[in-house]
C-alpha positions as CSV (number, residue, x, y, z in Angstrom):
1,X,0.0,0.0,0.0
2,X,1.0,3.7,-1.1
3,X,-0.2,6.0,0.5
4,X,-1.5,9.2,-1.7
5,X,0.2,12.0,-1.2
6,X,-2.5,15.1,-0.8
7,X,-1.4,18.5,-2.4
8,X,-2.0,21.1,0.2
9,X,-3.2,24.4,-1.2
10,X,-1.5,27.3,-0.3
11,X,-3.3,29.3,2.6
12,X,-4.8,32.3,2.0
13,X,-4.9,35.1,3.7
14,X,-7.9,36.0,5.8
15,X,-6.7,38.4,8.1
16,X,-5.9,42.1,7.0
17,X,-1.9,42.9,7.0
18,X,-1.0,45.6,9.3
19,X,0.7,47.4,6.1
20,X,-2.8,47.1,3.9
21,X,-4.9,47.9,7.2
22,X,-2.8,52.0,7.3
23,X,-4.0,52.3,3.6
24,X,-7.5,51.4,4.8
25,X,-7.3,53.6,7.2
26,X,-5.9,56.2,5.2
27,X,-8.6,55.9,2.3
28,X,-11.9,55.6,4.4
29,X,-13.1,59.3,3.8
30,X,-13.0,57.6,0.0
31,X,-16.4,55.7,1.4
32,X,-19.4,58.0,1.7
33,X,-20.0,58.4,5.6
34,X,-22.4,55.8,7.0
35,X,-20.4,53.0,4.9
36,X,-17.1,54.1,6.8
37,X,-18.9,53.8,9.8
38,X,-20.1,50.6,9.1
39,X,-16.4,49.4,8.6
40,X,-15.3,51.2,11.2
41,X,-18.0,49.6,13.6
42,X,-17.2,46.2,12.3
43,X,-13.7,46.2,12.4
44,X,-14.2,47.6,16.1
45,X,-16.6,45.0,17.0
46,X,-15.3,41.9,15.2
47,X,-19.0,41.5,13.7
48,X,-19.9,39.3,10.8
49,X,-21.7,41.6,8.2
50,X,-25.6,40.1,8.2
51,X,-24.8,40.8,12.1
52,X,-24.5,44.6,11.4
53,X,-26.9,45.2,8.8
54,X,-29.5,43.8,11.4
55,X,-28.7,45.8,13.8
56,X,-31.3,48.0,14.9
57,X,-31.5,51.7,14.8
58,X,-32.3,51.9,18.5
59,X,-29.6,48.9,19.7
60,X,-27.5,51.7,22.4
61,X,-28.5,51.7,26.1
62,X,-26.3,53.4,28.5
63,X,-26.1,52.1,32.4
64,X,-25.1,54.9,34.6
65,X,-21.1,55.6,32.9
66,X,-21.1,52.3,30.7
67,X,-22.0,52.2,27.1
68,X,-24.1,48.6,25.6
69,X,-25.2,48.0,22.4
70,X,-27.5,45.4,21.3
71,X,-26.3,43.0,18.7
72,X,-27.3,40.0,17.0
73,X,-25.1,37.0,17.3
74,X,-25.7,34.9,14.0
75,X,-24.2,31.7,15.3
76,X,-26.1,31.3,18.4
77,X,-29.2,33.1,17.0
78,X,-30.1,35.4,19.6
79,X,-29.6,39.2,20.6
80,X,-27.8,40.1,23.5
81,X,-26.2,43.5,24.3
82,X,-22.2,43.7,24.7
83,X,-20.5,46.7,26.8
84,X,-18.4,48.7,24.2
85,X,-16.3,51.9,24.7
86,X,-17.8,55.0,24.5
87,X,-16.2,56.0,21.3
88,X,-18.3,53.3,19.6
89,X,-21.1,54.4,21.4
90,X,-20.3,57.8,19.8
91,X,-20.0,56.1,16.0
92,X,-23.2,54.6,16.4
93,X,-24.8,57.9,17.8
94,X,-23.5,59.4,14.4
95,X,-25.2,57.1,12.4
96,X,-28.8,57.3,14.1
97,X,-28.3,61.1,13.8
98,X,-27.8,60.7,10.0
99,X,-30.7,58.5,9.6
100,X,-32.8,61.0,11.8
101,X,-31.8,63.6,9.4
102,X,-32.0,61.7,6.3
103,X,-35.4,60.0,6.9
104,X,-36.6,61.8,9.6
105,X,-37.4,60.8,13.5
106,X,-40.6,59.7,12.8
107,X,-39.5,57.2,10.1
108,X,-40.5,53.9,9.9
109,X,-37.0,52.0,9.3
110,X,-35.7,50.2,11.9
111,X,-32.3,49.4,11.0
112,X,-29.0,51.7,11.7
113,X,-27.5,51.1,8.0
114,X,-29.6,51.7,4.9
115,X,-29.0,51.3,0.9
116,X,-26.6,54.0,-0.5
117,X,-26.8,53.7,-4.5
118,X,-25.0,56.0,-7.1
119,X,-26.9,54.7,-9.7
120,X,-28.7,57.0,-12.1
121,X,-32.0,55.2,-11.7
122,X,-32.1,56.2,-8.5
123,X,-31.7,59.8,-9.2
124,X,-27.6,60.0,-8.4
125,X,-26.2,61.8,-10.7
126,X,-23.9,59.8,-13.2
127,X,-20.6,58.9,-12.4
128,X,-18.4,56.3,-10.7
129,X,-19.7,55.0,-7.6
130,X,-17.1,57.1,-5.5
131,X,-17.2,60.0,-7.3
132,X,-20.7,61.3,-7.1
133,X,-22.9,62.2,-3.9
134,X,-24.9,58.4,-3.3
135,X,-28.9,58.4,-2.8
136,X,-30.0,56.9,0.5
137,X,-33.2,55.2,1.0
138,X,-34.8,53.6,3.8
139,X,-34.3,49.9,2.8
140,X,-32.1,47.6,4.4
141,X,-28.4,47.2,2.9
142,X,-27.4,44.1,1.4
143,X,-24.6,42.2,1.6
144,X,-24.0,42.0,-2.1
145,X,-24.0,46.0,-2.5
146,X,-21.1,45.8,0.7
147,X,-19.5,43.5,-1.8
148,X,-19.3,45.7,-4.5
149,X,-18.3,48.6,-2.7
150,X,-15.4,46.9,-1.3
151,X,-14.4,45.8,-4.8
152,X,-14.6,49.4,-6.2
153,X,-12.5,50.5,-2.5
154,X,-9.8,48.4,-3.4
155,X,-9.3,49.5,-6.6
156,X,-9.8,53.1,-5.9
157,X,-7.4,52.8,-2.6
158,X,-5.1,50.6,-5.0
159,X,-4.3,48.4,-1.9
160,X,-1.1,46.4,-2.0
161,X,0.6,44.4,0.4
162,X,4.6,44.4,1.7
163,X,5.3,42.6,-1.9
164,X,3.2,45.0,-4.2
165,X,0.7,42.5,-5.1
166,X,-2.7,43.8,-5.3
167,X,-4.9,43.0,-1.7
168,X,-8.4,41.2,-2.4
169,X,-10.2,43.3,0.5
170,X,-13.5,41.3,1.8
171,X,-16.1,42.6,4.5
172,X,-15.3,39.1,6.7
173,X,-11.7,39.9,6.8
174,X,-12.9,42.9,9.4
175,X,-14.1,40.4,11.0
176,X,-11.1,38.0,11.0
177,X,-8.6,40.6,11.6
178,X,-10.1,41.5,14.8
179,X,-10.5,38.1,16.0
């Protein structure tokens, strides 16, 4: 008997390198303002991204000097609320004052991130997705428009790692890189 001899696959990368994470940080005024708080919050929180585009608009609670937000934990499928710093509390105070003032108090959606779309259909002017001022409507963001984003960030960005090679940004590697 001979045994087979398996070809291991080289590992990818799933965490962001410290190098590529400065130029993120460097380029996130690139994304319109509730999508660089959504990275921000996410990279901060270690959330996968279904778990932040459920979040709800009304998710903070504050207990005496401590900061909580409520959060949906996909894996165990239940909400709980997690004490954070209050400079996330502050990020997600941002973002339910932009809602308030894009949709207005009395609005009926209940989420804290909603679709941005630079497409001319939806009355942005036309234009490349980071070049002209997006539409936002109350409808909840999906994962696939994230996606898309992120591809059109990391070309815009031009994101390279220590080698030069071009970095393949994904929404779970804010995830992974916090982990």
């Amino acid at each position: 008997y001979t045994p087979r001899k398996y070809i291991e696959k080289t590992p990818q990368i799933e965490t962001i390198p410290e190098e590529v994470l400065h130029q993120i940080y460097e380029n996130f005024d690139l994304f319109p303002p509730p999508l660089e708080r959504l990275f921000r919050l996410q990279l901060v929180l270690g959330c996968r991204i279904g778990e932040m585009l459920r979040m709800p608009c009304q998710c903070l609670k504050k207990e005496g000097e401590q900061w909580f937000l409520l959060r949906w934990v996909q894996k165990r499928k239940h909400w709980r609320f997690y004490q954070i710093h209050s400079a996330v509390a502050e990020l997600v105070i941002e973002q339910q004052k932009f809602l308030n003032q894009q949709f207005g108090s009395d609005s009926k959606f209940d989420k804290l991130f909603c679709v941005m779309s630079t497409a001319s259909m939806h009355g942005a002017s036309k234009g490349k997705r980071f070049e002209v001022e997006p539409i936002y409507m109350p409808e909840i963001l999906s994962a696939t428009t994230i996606r898309d984003w992120l591809k059109d960030f990391r070309k815009k960005a031009d994101l390279k790692d220590k080698y030069g090679n071009r970095f393949n940004l994904q929404s779970h590697m804010f995830r992974r890189t916090k982990a």
